[in-house]
N, C-alpha and C positions, 0 to 999 in steps of 0.2 A: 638458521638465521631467522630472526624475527623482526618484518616490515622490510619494505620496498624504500630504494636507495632513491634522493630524493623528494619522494614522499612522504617518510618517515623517518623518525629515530629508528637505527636498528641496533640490533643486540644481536651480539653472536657469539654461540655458547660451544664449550666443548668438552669432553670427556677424557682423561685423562687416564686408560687404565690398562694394565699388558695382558696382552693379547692370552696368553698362557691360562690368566684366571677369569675372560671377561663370561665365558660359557658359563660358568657354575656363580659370577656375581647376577649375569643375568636372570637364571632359575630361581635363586634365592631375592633377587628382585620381585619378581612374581611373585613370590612368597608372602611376601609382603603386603603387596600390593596386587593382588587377586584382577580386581576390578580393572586394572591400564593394560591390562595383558594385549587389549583390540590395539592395531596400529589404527584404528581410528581417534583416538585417545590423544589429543593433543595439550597443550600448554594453555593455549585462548580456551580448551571446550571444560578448563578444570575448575573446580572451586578454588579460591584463595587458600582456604584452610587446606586442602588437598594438597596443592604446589608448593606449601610451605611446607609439609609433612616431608615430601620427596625430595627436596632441600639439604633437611634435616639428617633423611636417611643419608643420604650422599657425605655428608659432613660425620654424620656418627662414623660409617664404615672407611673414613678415611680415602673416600675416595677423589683424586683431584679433578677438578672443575673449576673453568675458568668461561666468563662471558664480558665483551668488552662493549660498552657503550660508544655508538660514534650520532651525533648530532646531524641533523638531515641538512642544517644550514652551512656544516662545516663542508658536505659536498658540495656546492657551489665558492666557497668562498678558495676552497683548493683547486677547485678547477680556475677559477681566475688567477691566482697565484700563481700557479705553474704556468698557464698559458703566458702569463707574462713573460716567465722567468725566460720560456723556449725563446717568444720574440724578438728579448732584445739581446739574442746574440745571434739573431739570426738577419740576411737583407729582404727575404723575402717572409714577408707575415703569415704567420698558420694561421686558417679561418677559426680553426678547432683541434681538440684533441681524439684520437684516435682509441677506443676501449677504454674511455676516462675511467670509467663503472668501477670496467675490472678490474683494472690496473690499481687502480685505488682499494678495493676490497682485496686485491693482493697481498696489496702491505700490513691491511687489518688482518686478515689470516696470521700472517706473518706474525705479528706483532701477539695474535691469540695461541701460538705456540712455542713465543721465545721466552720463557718462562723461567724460574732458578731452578727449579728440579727437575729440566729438559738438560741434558749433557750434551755439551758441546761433543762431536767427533762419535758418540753413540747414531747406530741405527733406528729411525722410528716411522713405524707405519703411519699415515693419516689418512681417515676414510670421512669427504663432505659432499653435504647434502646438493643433489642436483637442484636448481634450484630454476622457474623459468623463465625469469627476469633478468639473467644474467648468463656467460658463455661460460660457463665453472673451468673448460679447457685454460684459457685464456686467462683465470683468477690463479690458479693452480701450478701454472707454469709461471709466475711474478712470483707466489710463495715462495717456489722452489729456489729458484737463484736467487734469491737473497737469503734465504734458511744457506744454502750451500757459500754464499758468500762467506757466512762468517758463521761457517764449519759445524751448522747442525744439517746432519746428514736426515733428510726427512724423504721418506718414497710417499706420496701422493697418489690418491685413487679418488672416486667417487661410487655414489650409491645411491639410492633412491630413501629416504624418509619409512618410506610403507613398505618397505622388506629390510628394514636396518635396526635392530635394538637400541644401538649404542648409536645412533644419531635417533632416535625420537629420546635418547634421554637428556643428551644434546640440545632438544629444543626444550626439554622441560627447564634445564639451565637459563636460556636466553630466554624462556616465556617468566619467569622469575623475577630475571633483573627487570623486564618492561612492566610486570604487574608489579612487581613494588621499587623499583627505583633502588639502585647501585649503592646510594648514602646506607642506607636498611639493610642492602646485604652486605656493607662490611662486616658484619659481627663475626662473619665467620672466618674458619682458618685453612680449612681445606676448600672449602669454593670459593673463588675469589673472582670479584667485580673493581671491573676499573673503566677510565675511558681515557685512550691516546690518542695525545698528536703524534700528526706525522714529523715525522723526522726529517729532514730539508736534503743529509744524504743518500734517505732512501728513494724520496720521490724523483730525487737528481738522476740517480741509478734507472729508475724504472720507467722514467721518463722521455730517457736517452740526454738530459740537459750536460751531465759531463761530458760527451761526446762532441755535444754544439761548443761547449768553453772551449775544449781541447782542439775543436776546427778552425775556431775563432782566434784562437792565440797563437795557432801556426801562419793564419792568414794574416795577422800582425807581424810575425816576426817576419815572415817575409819582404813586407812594404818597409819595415824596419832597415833589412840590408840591403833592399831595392835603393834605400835613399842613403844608405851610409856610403854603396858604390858610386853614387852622383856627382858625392863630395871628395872622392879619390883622386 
C-alpha cells in the first residue's frame, strides 16, 4: 500500500500469479532487472523511466496486477455516512466508529481481489504487507467474510515487505498508479488501475448496520402487536 489513510491518497497494488511458477517468475525477474534485486529498492526510491519499465515487464509477461486508487477525502466523508446510517436506527448515539481504518481498507482489499479472472468457489492464497499504521489482523479478517460471502474462497496470511518478492513487486504496482495517475495506466491490459466506491451492501455487512435494521424492525413489530392487542 502506498500512503497513510487519511493523510493521503492510497494506492494498493497486487500481484496476481500461482504460486507453482512464482519461484522461477521471480529469478527471471532479476534477470532483468539486476539492479532491484536489494529489498531496499522501492517504488518512491525509483526513477520514473525505471517503474515504467517494470510496468511494462509485468504487462509483456502477462502477468496480472491490479492496483486501486481510493481518495484520502472519501475516508472521512464515509466515516460520516455510515456513522449516520448506525444512528438512526439506533436510541442510543455511537460517539464513533470502532476500527473505522480497517474495516474500511477491508472492503478495498476486498474489492482489490474480486476480480474477473479470480473464480468464484476456487482456492487462493493472499499474502499482505504488514503494514504500521494499521492492525492488518483486523483488515484481513473484513476481507475474508465478504470474499467467503460471496463464495471466493480466499486463505489470507501476512508478511513483511523486506523478506517478501512478491509484495515489493506489489508496491512497485501501487508506487506506479501514485507516480503517474490511474487515467495513464489504463493503457494497459494485464495491469489494471481503477478506483471504487464502496458498496452501501458491503459497508452494511461490515458495519454490523443490517443487524441494527433487523433489531430495529423486530422492535417495531412488536409495538406494532403491542397496540393491535389494545384494540381487541
Amino acid at each position: 500500500m502506498s500512503g497513510v489513510p487519511y493523510d493521503d491518497d492510497l494506492y494498493i497494488g497486487a500481484v496476481f500469479i500461482n504460486e507453482l511458477f512464482s519461484g522461477r517468475f521471480i529469478k527471471e525477474f532479476y534477470r532483468e532487472f539486476p539492479e532491484l534485486k536489494s529489498f531496499k529498492k522501492k517504488a518512491v526510491n525509483l526513477p520514473d523511466d525505471k517503474l515504467k519499465q517494470i510496468i511494462d515487464y509485468f504487462e509483456k509477461r502477462k502477468v496480472r496486477c491490479v492496483c486501486i486508487k481510493f481518495h484520502k477525502h472519501k475516508m472521512r466523508k464515509y466515516y460520516t455516512e455510515i456513522l449516520d446510517r448506525k444512528n438512526s436506527l439506533r436510541r442510543k448515539k455511537l460517539p464513533g466508529l470502532f476500527s473505522f481504518k480497517e474495516k474500511l481498507l477491508g472492503i478495498l482489499y476486498y474489492y482489490l481481489l474480486k476480480q474477473d479472472f479470480v473464480r468464484k468457489n476456487w482456492h487462493y492464497g493472499f499474502e499482505a504487507c504488514v503494514e504500521s499504521h494499521m492492525n492488518i489482523l483486523e483488515v484481513m479478517k473484513v476481507m475474508n467474510n465478504l470474499s467467503h460471502r460471496d463464495s471466493y474462497l480466499i486463505h489470507p496470511r501476512y508478511n513483511n515487505r523486506r523478506i517478501q518478492h512478491m509484495l515489493k513487486f506489489a508496491d512497485f504496482v501501487a508506487g506506479a498508479g501514485r507516480r503517474f495517475g490511474i487515467e495513464v495506466m489504463k493503457c494497459y491490459h494485464f495491469v489494471k488501475y481503477f478506483a471504487p466506491e464502496i458498496d452501501v451492501r458491503d459497508s452494511d455487512k461490515v458495519f454490523g448496520i443490517n443487524k441494527e435494521a433487523y433489531q430495529l424492525g423486530k422492535e417495531q413489530l412488536i409495538v406494532e402487536q403491542q397496540e393491535q392487542q389494545k384494540h381487541l
